[in-house]
TORKOL-4160 file (C-alpha; in steps of 0.2 Angstrom, whole numbers, padded with zeros to 4 digits, m for minus):
229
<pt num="1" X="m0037" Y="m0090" Z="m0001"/>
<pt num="2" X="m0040" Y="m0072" Z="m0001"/>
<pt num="3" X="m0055" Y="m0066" Z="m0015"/>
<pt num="4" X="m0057" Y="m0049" Z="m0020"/>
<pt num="5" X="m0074" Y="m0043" Z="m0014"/>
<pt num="6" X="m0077" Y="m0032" Z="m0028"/>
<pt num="7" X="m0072" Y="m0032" Z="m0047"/>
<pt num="8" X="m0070" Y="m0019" Z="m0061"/>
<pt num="9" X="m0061" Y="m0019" Z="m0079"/>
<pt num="10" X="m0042" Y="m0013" Z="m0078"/>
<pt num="11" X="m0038" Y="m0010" Z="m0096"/>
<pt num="12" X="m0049" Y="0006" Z="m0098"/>
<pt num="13" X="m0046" Y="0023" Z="m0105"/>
<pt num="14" X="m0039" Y="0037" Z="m0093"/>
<pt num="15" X="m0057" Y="0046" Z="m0092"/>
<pt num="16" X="m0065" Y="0031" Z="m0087"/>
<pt num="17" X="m0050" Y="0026" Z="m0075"/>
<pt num="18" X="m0053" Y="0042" Z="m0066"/>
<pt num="19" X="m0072" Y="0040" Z="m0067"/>
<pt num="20" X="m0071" Y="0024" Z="m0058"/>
<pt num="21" X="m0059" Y="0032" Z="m0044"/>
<pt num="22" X="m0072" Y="0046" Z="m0040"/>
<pt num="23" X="m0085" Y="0032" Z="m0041"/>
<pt num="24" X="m0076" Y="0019" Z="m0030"/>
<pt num="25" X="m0071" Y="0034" Z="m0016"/>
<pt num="26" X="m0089" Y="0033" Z="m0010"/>
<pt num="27" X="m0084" Y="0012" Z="0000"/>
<pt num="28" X="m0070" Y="0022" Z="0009"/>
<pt num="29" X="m0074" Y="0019" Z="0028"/>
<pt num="30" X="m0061" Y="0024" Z="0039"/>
<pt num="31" X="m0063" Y="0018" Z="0058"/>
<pt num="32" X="m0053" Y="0015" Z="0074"/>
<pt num="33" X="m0044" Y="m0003" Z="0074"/>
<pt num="34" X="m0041" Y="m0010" Z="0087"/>
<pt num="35" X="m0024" Y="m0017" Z="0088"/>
<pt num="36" X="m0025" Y="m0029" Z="0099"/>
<pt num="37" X="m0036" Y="m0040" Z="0087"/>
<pt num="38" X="m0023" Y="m0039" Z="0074"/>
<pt num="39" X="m0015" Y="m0057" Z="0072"/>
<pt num="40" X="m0008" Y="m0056" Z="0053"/>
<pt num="41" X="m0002" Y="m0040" Z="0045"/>
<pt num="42" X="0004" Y="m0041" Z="0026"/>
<pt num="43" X="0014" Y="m0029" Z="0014"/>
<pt num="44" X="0012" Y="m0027" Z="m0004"/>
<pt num="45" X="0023" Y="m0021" Z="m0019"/>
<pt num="46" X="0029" Y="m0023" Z="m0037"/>
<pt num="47" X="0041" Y="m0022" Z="m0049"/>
<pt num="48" X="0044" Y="m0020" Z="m0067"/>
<pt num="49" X="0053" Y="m0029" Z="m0080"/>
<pt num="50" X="0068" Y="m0018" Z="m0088"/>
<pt num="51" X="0056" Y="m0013" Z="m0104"/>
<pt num="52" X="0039" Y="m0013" Z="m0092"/>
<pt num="53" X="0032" Y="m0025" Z="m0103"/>
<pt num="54" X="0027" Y="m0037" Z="m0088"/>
<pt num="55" X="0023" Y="m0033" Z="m0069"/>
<pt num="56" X="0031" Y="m0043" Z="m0054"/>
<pt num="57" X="0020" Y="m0042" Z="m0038"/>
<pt num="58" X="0023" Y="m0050" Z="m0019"/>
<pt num="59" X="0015" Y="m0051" Z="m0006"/>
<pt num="60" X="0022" Y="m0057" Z="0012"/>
<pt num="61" X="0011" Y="m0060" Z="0026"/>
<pt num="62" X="0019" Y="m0059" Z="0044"/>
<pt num="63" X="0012" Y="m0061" Z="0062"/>
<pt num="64" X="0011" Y="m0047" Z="0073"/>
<pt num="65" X="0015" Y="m0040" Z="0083"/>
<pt num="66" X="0031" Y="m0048" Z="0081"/>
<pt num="67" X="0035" Y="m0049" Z="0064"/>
<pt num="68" X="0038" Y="m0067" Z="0063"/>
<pt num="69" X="0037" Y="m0070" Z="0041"/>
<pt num="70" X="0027" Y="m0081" Z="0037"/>
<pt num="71" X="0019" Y="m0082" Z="0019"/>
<pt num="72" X="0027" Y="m0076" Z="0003"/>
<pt num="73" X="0019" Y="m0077" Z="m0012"/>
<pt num="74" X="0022" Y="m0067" Z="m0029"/>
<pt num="75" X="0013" Y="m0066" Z="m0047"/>
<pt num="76" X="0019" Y="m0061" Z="m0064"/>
<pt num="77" X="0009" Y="m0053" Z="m0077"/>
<pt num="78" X="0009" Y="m0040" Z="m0093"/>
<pt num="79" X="0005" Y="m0025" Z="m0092"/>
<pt num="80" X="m0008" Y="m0019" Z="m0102"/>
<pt num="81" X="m0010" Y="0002" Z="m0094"/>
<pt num="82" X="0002" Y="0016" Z="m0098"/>
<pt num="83" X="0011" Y="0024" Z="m0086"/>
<pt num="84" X="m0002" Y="0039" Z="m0079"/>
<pt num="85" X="0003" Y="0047" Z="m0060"/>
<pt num="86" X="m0013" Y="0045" Z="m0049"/>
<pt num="87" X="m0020" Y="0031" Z="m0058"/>
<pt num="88" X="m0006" Y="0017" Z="m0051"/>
<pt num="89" X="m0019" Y="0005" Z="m0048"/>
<pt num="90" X="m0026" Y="0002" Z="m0065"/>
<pt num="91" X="m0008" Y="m0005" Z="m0070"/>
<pt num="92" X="m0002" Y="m0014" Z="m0052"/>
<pt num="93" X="m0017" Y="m0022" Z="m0047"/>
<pt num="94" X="m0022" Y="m0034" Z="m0059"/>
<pt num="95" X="m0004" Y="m0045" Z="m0053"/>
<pt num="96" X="m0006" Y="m0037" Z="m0035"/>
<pt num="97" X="m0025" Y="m0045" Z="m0035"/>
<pt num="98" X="m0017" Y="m0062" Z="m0044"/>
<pt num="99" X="m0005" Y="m0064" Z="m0029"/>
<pt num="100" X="m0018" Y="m0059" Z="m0015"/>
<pt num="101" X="m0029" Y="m0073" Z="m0023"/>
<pt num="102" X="m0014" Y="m0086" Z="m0018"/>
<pt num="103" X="m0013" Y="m0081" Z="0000"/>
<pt num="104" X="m0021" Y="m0094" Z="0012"/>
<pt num="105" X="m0019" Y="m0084" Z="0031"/>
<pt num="106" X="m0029" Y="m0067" Z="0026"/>
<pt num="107" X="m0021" Y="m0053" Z="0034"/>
<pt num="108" X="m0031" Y="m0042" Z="0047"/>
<pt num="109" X="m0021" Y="m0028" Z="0038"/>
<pt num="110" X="m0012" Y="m0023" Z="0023"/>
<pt num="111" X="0003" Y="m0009" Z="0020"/>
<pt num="112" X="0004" Y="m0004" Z="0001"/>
<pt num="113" X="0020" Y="0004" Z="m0006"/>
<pt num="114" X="0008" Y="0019" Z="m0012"/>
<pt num="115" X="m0004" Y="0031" Z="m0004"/>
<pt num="116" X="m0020" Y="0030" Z="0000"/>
<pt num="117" X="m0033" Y="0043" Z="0003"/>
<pt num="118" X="m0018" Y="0057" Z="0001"/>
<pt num="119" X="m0020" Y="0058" Z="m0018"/>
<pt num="120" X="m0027" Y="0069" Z="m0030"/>
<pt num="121" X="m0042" Y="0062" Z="m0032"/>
<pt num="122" X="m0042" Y="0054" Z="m0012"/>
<pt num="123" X="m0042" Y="0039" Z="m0020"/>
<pt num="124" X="m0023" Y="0031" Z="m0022"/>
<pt num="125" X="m0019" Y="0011" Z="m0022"/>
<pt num="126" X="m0021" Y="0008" Z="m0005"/>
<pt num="127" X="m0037" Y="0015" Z="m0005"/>
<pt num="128" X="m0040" Y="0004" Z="m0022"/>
<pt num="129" X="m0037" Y="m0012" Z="m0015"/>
<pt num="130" X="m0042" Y="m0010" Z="0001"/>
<pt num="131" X="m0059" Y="m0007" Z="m0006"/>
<pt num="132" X="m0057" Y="m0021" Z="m0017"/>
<pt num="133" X="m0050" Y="m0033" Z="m0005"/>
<pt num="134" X="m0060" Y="m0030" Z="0009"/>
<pt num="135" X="m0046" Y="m0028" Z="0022"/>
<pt num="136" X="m0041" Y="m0014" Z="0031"/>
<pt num="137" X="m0027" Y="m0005" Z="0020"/>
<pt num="138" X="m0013" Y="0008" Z="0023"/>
<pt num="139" X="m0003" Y="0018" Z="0013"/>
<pt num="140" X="0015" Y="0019" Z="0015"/>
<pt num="141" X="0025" Y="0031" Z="0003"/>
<pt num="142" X="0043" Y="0040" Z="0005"/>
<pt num="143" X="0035" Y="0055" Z="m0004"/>
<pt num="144" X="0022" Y="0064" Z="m0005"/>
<pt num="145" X="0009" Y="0065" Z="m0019"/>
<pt num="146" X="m0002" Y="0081" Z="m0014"/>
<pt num="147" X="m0005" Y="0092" Z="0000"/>
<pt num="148" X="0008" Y="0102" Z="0012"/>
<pt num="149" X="0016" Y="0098" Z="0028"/>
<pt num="150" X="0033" Y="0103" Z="0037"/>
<pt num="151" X="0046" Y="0092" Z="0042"/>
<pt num="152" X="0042" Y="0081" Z="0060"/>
<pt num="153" X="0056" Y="0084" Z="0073"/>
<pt num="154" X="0070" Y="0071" Z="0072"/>
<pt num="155" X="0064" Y="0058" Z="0087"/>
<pt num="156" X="0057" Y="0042" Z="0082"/>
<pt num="157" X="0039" Y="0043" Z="0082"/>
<pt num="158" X="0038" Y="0063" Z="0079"/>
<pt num="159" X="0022" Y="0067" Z="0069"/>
<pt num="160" X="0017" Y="0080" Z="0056"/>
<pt num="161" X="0000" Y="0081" Z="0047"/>
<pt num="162" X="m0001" Y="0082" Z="0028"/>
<pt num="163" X="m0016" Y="0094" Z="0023"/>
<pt num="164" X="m0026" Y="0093" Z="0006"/>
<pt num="165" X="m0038" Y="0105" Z="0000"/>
<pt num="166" X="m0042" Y="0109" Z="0017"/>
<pt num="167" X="m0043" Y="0090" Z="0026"/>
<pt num="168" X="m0028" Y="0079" Z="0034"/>
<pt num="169" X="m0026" Y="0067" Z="0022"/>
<pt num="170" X="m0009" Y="0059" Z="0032"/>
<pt num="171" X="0005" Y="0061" Z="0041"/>
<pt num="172" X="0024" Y="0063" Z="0040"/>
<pt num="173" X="0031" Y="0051" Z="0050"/>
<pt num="174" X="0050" Y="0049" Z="0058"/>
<pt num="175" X="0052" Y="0029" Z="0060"/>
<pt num="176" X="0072" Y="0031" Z="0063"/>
<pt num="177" X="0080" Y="0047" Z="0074"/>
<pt num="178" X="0089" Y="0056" Z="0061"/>
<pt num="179" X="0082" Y="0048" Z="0046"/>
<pt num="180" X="0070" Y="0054" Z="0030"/>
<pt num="181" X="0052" Y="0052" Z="0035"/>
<pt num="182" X="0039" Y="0040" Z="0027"/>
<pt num="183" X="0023" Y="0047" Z="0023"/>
<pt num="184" X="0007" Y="0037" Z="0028"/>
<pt num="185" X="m0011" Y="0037" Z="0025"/>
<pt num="186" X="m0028" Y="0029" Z="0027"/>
<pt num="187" X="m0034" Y="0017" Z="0013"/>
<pt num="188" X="m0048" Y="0008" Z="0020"/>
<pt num="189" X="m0057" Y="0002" Z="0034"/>
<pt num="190" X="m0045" Y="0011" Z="0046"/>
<pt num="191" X="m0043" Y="0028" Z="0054"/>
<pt num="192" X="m0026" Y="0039" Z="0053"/>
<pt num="193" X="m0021" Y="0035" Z="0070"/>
<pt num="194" X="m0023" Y="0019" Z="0069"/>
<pt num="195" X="m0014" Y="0016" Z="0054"/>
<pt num="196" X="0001" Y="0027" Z="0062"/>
<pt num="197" X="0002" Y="0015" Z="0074"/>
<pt num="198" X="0004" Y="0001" Z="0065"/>
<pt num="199" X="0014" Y="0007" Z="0054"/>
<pt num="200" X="0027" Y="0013" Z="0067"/>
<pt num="201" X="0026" Y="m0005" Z="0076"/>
<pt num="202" X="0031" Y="m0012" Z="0060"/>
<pt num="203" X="0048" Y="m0002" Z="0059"/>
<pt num="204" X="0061" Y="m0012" Z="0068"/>
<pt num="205" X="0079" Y="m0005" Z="0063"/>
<pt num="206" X="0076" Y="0002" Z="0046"/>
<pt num="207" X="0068" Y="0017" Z="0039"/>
<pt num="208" X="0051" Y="0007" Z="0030"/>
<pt num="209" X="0040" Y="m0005" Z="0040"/>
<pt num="210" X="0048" Y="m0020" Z="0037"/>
<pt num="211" X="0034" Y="m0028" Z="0028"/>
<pt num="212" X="0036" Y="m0018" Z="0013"/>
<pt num="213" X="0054" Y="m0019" Z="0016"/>
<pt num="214" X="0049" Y="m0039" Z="0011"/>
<pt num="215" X="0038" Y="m0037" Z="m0003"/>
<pt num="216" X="0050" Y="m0024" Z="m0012"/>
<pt num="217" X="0065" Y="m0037" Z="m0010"/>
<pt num="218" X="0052" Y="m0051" Z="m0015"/>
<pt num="219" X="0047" Y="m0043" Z="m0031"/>
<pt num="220" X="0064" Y="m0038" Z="m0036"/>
<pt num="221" X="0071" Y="m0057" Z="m0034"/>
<pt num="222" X="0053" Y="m0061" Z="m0043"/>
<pt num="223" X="0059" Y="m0048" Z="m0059"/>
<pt num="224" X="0077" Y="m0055" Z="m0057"/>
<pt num="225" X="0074" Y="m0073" Z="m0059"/>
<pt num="226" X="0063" Y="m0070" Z="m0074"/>
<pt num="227" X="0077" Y="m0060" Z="m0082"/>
<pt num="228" X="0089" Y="m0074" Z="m0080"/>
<pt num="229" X="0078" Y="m0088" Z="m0087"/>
């Protein structure tokens, strides 16, 4: 079962929140990956009841690089931090953590529906629980959070960077000829090419890699079943 390698208190006030973010972006290590060691990939996401009282969060592990599914495994908890843009992690990662901790083939990798070090403080949920985890993590978002860019020409695989204060903090990327781009970043213990890679090997015939694709159906089923009973 997968542990979190490091711990620290959710339910904090905002100042302290940020403080920890600005303390916990120093463990950041991006490095190449080499893909051909990469066995089991997973995606993560999470829902939220109708009056966001409780949290639904999955995760699905897959092997790669085929995508075969092989794991699902979801956890539900209340949520106990108020809504605040750039601090995402301080309300999903307590149940994202919970269902992590019932996962028994560790992933070489993990996509998060979020950003990662594209964020205003270079430090958004992928980044978080990458850290935590341990794993290497990648963020994958349909919009972006901070920095400019232009849109990447309409070919699957076309590529545009995202700049932030100066750095490329991600890239724009076209995972279907025609379609909206995604937007994708490094969390931890990867490098931006790398994590481009992956990500686009793990878009089949839809727009999102279809981990996320999973877990976003998986915590939706998770939220629904509870709502009936």
């Amino acid at each position: 079962m997968m542990k979190p390698v490091l711990t620290h208190k959710f339910n904090v006030d905002i100042k302290s929140a940020m403080a920890l973010q600005s303390e916990l972006k120093s463990r950041i290590e991006e490095k190449v990956l080499d893909l051909r060691r990469v066995r089991l990939i997973a995606g993560a996401d999470a829902s939220y009841s109708k009056g966001e009282e409780r949290m639904f969060a999955a995760v699905a592990v897959f092997s790669f690089p085929d995508l075969e599914l092989l794991e699902e495994r979801t956890c539900s908890l209340r949520i106990n931090f108020p809504y605040v843009p750039g601090l995402l992690a301080f309300r999903e990662a307590p149940a994202l953590i919970s269902a992590f901790e019932k996962v028994r083939r560790k992933p070489d990798v993990v996509l998060f529906d979020g950003h990662g070090i594209s964020h205003p403080r270079g430090f958004g949920i992928a980044s978080h629980m990458g850290v935590l985890l341990g794993v290497p993590s990648i963020g994958v978002a349909k919009s972006v959070l901070v920095g400019e860019w232009r849109m990447p020409a309409e070919a699957k695989g076309s590529v545009t960077p995202i700049k932030y204060d100066g750095k490329i903090v991600g890239i724009a990327l076209r995972t279907r000829s025609g379609k909206k781009p995604i937007f994708v970043s490094v969390g931890n213990l990867i490098n931006l090419e790398s994590a481009v890679k992956i990500v686009l090997a793990c878009c089949t015939r839809y727009r999102l890699p279809e981990p996320i694709r999973a877990t976003h159906g998986l915590s939706n089923e998770a939220r629904r079943r509870a709502s009936s009973g």
